[in-house]
N, C-alpha and C positions, 0 to 999 in steps of 0.2 A: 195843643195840649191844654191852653187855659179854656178853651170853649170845651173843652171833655168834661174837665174839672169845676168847672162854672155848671156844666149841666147836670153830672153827676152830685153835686153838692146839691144842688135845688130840688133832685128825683128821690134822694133820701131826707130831705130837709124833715127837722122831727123824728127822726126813725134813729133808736139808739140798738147798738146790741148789746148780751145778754152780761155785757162787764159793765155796763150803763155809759160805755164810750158812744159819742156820735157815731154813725156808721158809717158815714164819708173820711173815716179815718182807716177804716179795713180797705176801701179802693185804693186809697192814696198808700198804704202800706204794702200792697199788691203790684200797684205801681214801681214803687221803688226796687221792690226786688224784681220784676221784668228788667230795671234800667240796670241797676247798680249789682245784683247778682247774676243775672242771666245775660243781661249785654244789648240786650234788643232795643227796637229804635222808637221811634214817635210815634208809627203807626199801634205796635204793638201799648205802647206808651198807652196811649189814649183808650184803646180798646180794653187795659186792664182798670182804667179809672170807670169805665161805662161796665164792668164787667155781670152787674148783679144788677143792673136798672131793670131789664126786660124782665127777669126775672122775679124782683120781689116790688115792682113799681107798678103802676099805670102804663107806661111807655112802652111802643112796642116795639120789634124788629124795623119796620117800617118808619117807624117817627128816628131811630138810630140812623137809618139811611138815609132819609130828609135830613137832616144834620149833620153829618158826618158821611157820607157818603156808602157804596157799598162795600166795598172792602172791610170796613170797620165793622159795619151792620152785620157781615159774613161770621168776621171772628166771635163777636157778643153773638150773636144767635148758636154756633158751633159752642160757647160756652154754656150757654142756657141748656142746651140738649143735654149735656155731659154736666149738670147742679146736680146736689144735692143726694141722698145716701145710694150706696152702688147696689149693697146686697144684705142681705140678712144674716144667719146662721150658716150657712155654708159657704163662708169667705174663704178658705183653703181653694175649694173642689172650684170656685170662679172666676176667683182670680187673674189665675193665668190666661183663660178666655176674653174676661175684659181688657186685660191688660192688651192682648191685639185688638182687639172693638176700637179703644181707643188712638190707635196710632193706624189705622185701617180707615174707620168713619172719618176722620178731619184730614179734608184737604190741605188746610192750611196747619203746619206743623208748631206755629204760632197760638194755634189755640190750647195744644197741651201745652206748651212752656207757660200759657201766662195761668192753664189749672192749676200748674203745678206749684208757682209761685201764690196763686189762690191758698192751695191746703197748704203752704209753708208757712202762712202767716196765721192762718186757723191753729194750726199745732202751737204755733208759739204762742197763741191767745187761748190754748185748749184750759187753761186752768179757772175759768170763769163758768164753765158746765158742769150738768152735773155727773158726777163720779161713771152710773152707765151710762153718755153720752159719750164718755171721755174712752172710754174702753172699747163702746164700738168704731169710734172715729180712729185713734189709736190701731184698732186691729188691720182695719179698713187702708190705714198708711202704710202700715209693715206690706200687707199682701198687698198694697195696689202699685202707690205713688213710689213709694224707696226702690222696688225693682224699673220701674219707669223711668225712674230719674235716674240709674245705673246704666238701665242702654241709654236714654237721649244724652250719657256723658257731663251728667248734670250731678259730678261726684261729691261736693261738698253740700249739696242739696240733697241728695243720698244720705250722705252719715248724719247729718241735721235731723233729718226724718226718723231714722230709725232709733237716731237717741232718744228723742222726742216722745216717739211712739214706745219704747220701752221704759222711760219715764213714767208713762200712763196707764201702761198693760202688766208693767212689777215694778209698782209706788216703793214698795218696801226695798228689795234690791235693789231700784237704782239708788235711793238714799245712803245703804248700805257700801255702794259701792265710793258713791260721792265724797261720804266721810274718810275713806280710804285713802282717796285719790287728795283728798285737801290736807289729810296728818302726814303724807310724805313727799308734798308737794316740794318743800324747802330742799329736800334729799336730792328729788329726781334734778331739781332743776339745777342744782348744783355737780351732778353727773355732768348732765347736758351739758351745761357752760365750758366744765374742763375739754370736754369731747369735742364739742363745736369751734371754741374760739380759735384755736389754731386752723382749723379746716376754713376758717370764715376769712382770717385775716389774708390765709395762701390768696386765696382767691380773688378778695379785694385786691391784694396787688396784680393779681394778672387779669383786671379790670372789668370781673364778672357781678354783676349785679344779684342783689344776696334779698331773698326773702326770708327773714326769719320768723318760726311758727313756734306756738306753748306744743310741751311735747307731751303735757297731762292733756288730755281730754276724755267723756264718755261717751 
């Protein structure tokens, strides 16, 4: 992993994106969520640090495999094929066709978890585009990635997405909605607490391990 990242950093070295962050910070954030949201291991690891070399670098398929062997070179090439915008104006009607392309075309099922964690960290950095970029990428998530991420059982990457993406597609409603959800936040959460705590403590004593979740969310 540190020769991914060692390499990855030197293949974007000078290359900023469009929020003027370094861009070996979007690998490395692509990274994290293969490891720490989606659960995958080193191989995938490394593959999501190399992920956009082939792609917007000098480097090719082949120099990923001289260094990393093939396997890796497999996933970064499966990812390069599957870059960059899917469709135009009729996102509806294609949708659903791409949506099997992609889980049909890649052998290895690794290459859409680590797209997928690609466009998860795009949507969360979407507010550095401009206004129509944000609207087509935006539409582009609802029809493509959030039902993707619903079969590959990837459900909090799902609702992520789709807030995300309705953040961007109804600026005004989700605002709307926001302010809503924060002037009765004290209320709800005060429900919750009377409702939950007795449910929480049964259980602690009969030695059940307790995740507790905000029950405001958009």
């Amino acid at each position: 992993m540190e020769r991914a990242f060692k390499f990855a950093k030197e293949a974007h070295k000078g290359i900023r994106r469009r929020s003027g962050e370094p861009y070996i910070l979007h690998p490395i954030a692509v990274a994290r969520i293969v490891s720490q949201e989606i659960g995958l291991g080193s191989t995938s690891i490394c593959s999501a640090l190399l992920h956009d070399v082939v792609e917007d670098t000098e480097y090719t398929v082949e120099d990923i495999e001289n260094h990393f062997g093939k396997k890796i070179a497999s996933i970064v090439d499966g990812l390069t094929k599957i870059s960059g915008g899917i469709f135009g104006d009729q996102a509806s009607a294609q949708a659903e066709n791409f949506r099997r392309l992609l889980l049909t075309m890649s052998e290895d099922i690794r290459v859409i978890l680590i797209k997928m964690a690609d466009r998860l960290h795009n949507m969360r950095t979407l507010g550095s585009m401009l206004p129509s970029k944000q609207y087509k990428i935006a539409g582009e998530t609802l029809y493509i990635y959030a039902p993707l991420a619903h079969r590959l059982g990837l459900f909090a990457i799902k609702t992520e997405l789709e807030d995300l993406a309705f953040k961007y597609e109804h600026p005004e409603a989700y605002n709307q909605i926001k302010q809503k959800i924060a002037e009765t936040e004290e209320s709800r959460q005060q429900i919750y607490n009377n409702f939950s705590k007795p449910i929480v403590a049964k259980l602690k004593r009969n030695g059940a391990r307790i995740r507790d979740e905000s029950p405001g969310k958009i």
